[in-house]
N, C-alpha and C positions, 0 to 999 in steps of 0.2 A: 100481260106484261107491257109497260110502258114507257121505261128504262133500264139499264143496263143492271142499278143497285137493286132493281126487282128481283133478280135473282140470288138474292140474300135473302128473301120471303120463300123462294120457293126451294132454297135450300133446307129453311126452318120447318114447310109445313112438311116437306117431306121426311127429314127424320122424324119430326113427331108423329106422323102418318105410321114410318116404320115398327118407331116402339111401340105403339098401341097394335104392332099386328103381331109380337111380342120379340121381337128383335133385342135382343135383351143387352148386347153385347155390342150395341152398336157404337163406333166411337164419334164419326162424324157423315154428314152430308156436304156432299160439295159438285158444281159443277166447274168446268174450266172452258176456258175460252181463248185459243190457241192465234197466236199473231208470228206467223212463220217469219214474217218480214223484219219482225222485231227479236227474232230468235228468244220468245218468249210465250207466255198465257197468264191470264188474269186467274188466279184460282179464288171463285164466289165458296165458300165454304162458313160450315153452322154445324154447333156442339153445344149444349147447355153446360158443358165445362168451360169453355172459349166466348161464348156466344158466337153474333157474325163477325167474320173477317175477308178483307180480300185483298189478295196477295197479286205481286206479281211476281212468277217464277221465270228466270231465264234457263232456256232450254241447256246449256253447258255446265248451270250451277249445280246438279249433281247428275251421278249419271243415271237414276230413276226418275229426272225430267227429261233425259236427251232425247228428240225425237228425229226418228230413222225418215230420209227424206223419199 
């Protein structure tokens, strides 16, 4: 890894890793990347329904992001 959007690669090769181990049912892969500072995380995430995407979630915008301090 040699940048940040690398891990949109190793989002991808990992779900397809999965599916070939017959994961059948799998919807997405994704890593997050958590900035307490910024009361947020970047979520790197990959679905061959979505492709890649990366999101930033702030931690109050719902309450299965809010993270306990």
């Amino acid at each position: 890894m040699k940048k940040p959007d690398d891990l949109l690669s190793i989002c991808k090769v990992l779900y397809e890793e999965l599916l070939a181990l017959d994961f059948s049912e799998l919807r997405n892969a994704m890593i997050n990347i958590h900035d307490d500072d910024a009361g947020s995380f970047l979520n790197y995430d990959y679905s061959d329904a979505v492709g890649p995407t990366v999101t930033t979630i702030f931690y109050n915008s719902h309450p299965a992001a809010e993270r306990e301090g």
